[in-house]
C-alpha positions in Angstrom: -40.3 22.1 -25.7 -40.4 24.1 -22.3 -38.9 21.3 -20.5 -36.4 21.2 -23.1 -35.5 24.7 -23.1 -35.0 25.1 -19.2 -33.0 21.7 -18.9 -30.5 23.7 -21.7 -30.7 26.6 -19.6 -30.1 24.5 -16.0 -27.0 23.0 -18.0 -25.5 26.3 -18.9 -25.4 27.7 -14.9 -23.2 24.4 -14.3 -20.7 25.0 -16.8 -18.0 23.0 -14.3 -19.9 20.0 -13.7 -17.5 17.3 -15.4 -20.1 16.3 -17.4 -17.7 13.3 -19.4 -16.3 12.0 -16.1 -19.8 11.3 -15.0 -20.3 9.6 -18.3 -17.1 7.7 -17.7 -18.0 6.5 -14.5 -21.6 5.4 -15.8 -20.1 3.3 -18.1 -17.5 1.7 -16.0 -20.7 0.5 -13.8 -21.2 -2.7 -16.4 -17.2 -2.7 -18.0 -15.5 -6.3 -16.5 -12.1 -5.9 -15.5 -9.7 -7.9 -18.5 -6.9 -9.9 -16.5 -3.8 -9.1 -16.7 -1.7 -10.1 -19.9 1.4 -11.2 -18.1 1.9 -13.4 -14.8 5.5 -13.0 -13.3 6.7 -15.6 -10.8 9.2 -13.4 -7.8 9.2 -16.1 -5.7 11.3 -17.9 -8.2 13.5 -14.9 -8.7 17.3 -14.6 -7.7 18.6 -12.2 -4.4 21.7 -11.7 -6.5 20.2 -9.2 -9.1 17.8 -6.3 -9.5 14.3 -7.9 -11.3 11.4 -5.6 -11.3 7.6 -6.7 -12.5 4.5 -3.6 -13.2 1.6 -4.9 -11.7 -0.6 -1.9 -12.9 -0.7 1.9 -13.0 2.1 2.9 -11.0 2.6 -0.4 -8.7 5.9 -2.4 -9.4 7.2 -5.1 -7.5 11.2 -4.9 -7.0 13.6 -7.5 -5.6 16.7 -5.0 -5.2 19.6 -7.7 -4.8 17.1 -9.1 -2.2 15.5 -6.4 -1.1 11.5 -6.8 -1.6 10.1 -3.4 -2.4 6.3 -2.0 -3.4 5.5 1.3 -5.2 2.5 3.2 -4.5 0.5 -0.3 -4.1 -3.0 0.0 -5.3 -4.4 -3.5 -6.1 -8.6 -2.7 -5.9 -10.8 -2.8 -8.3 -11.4 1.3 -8.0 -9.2 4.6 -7.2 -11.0 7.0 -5.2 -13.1 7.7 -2.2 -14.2 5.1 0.0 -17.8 4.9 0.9 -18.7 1.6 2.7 -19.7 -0.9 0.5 -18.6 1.8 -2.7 -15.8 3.1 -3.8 -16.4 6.6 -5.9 -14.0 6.5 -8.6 -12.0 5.1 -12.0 -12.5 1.6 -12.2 -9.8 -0.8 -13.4 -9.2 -1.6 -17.1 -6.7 -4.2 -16.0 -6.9 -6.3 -13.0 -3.3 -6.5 -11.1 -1.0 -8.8 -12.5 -0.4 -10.4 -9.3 -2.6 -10.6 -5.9 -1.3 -9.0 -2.4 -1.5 -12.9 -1.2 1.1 -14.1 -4.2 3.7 -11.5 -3.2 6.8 -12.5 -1.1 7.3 -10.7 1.7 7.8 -7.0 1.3 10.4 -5.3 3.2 9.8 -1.5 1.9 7.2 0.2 0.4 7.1 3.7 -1.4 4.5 5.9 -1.0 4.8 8.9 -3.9 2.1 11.1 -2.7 -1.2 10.6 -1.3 -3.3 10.6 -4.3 -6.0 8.0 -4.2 -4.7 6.1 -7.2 -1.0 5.8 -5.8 -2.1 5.6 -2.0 -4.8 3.2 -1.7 -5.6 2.4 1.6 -7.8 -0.8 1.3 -4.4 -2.3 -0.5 -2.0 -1.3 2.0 -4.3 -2.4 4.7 -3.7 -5.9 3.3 0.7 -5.7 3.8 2.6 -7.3 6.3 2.6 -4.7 8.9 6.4 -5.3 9.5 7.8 -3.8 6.8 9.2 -0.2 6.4 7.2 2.7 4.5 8.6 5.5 3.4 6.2 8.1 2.6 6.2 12.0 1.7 6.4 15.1 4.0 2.6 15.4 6.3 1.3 11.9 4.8 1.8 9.5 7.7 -0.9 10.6 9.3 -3.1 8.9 6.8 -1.4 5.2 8.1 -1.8 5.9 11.5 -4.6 3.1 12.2 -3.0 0.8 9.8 -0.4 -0.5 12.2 2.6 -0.4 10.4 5.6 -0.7 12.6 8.1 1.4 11.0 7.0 4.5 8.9 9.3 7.2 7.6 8.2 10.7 6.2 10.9 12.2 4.2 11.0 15.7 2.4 12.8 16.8 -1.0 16.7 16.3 -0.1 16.4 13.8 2.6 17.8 10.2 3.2 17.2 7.6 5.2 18.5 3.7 5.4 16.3 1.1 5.6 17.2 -2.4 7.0 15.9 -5.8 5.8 17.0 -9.2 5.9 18.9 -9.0 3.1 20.8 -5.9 4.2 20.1 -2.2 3.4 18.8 0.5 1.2 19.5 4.2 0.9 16.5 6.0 -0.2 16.5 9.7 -0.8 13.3 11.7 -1.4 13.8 14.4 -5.2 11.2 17.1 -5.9 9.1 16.6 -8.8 6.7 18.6 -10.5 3.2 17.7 -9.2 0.7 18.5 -6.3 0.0 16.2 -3.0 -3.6 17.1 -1.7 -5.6 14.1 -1.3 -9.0 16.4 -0.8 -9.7 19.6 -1.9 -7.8 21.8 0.9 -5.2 19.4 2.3 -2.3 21.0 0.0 0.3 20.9 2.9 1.2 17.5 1.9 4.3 16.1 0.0 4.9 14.6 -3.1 8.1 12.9 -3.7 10.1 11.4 -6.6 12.8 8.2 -4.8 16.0 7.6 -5.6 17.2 3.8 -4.5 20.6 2.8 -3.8 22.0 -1.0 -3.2 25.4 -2.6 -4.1 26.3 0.1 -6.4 22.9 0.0 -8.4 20.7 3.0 -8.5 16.8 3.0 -9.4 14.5 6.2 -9.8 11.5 5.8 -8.7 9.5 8.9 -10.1 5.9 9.0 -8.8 4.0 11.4 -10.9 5.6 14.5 -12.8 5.2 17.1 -15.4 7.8 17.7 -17.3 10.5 19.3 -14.9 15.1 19.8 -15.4 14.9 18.9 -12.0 15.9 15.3 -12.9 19.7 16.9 -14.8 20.4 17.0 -10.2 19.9 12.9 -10.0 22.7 12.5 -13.0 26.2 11.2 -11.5 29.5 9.6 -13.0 27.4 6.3 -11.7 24.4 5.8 -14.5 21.0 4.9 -12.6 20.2 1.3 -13.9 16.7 1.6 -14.3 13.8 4.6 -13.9 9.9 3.8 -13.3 8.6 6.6 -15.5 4.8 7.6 -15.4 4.0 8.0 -18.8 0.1 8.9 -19.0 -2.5 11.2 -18.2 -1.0 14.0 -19.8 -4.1 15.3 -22.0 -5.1 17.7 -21.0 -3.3 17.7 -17.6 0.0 18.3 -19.0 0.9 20.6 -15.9 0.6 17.5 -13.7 1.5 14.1 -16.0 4.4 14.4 -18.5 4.2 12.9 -21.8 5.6 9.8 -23.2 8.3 12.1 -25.0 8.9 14.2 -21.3 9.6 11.0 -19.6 12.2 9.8 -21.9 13.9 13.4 -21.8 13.4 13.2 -18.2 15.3 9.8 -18.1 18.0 10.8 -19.8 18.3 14.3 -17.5 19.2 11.5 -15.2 21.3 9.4 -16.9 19.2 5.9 -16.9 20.1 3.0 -18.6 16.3 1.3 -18.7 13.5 3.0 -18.8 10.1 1.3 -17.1 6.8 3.0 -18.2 4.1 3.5 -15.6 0.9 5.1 -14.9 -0.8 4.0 -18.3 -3.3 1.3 -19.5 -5.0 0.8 -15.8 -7.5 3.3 -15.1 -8.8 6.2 -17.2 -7.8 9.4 -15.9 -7.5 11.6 -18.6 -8.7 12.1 -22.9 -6.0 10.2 -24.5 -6.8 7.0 -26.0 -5.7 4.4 -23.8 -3.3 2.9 -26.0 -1.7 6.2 -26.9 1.1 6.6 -24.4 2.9 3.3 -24.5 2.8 3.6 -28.5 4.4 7.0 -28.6 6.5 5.8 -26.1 7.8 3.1 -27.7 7.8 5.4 -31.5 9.6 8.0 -29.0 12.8 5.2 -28.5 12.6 3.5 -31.8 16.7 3.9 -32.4 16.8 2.5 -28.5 14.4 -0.1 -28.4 16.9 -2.0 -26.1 16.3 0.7 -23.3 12.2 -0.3 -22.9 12.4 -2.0 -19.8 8.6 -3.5 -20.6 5.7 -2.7 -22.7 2.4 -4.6 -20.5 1.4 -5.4 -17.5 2.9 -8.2 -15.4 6.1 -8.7 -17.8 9.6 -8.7 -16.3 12.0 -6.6 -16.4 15.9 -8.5 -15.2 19.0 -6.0 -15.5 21.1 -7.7 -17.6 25.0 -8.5 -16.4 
């Protein structure tokens, strides 16, 4: 009964230990990772078109009328803080719908912000160094023994071309609402929404957000054909992650045609039931069901003619 009584009173003095995020990782120790539901094929996809696959949380692979693009790649089996042999952090519900090794040839990848489940450096260490990132203000740094050849920091507003093969790619950096520190005190550091352009196509890719009117800037006479929106991790950090409802109001701030949800059904990172977001998602666009770009990980999206 003592021991009982100052083990109650020891828990009380830590009233901000996260007490079910502990729990969480616990269990995760003995979870297996479930494959993914879908396989897509890009190396069997056409240069004439814009096909985009979600291999997890917020990682989609993009062949932009030839253009191979990566967001925020994070392909291991944790997010978080690497500790040689460990990794302390949310484990993977779903393993990536595709291996690094399956992938053709990237020519750009997109960095959001430096957040361990968007920036993962054991994934980007396994890239071909010759392609071009493009990454948010005061985050190079943390690529700087990777040995990438070309990497390109850009702040809210700017642009900046990017060559490939298959010609260019204008991407310009937006604000969003979210935070960049990847520790505790390292708040200097960017986070950025991208807007791509290519053959008169657009494509927003958003990163992570709360909800924010800031998107009513990226609407123009020319509609933006498809928008990777993060639709997760809202409860309770609504002030960081938007809702499933947000991101469709968010889409259509913008003026997009499709809508691609993200950042859901990979990793646990906040209280909402896991298959919560894509379901109010999907309620939240039931008179536009044509507008769901995809519903699971590893399926398709082509933009239709």
């Amino acid at each position: 009964m003592h021991q009982t009584s100052k083990w109650s009173r020891l828990k009380n003095r830590l009233p901000r230990f996260p007490w079910r995020i502990f729990r969480q990782l616990c269990a995760d120790c003995t979870r297996n990772i479930k494959p993914a539901p879908h396989k897509p094929t890009p190396r069997d996809w056409n240069n004439n078109s814009l096909t985009a696959s979600w291999l997890g949380h917020s990682t989609v692979f993009i062949n932009f009328f030839g253009v191979n693009i990566l967001t925020d790649p994070v392909f291991s089996a944790r997010a978080g803080i690497r500790i040689p042999p460990f990794t302390l952090g949310p484990k993977r519900y779903v393993a990536p719908a595709l291996k690094i090794s399956e992938l053709p040839r990237i020519d750009l990848v997109l960095l959001s912000h430096a957040h361990m489940d968007h920036f993962d450096l054991p994934s980007l260490r396994k890239l071909n160094y010759d392609c071009t990132v493009v990454t948010a203000k005061a985050t190079a740094d943390l690529l700087k023994d990777i040995g990438f050849k070309k990497i390109i920091e850009l702040d809210w507003d700017n642009t900046a071309t990017v060559a490939s093969p298959a010609g260019e790619v204008k991407v310009t950096a937006f604000q969003v609402r979210h935070w960049g520190a990847r520790m505790q005190h390292d708040d200097h550091r960017g986070f950025n929404g991208y807007l791509l352009e290519r053959n008169s196509h657009r494509i927003v890719v958003t990163g992570d957000t709360a909800f924010t009117p800031l998107f009513k800037k990226l609407r123009t006479e020319k509609p933006i054909d498809l928008m990777l929106a993060p639709i997760g991790a809202y409860h309770p950090w609504v002030t960081s992650h938007c809702t499933p409802e947000e991101a469709i109001d968010m889409a259509n701030m913008a003026g997009a045609k499709y809508i691609m949800p993200i950042h859901h059904q990979t990793f646990k990172l906040s209280w909402e039931p896991m298959a919560e977001p894509i379901a109010r998602f999907q309620k939240a666009l039931q008179n536009e069901p044509h507008r769901i770009a995809l519903t699971e990980i590893g399926q398709t999206f082509l933009l239709p003619d």
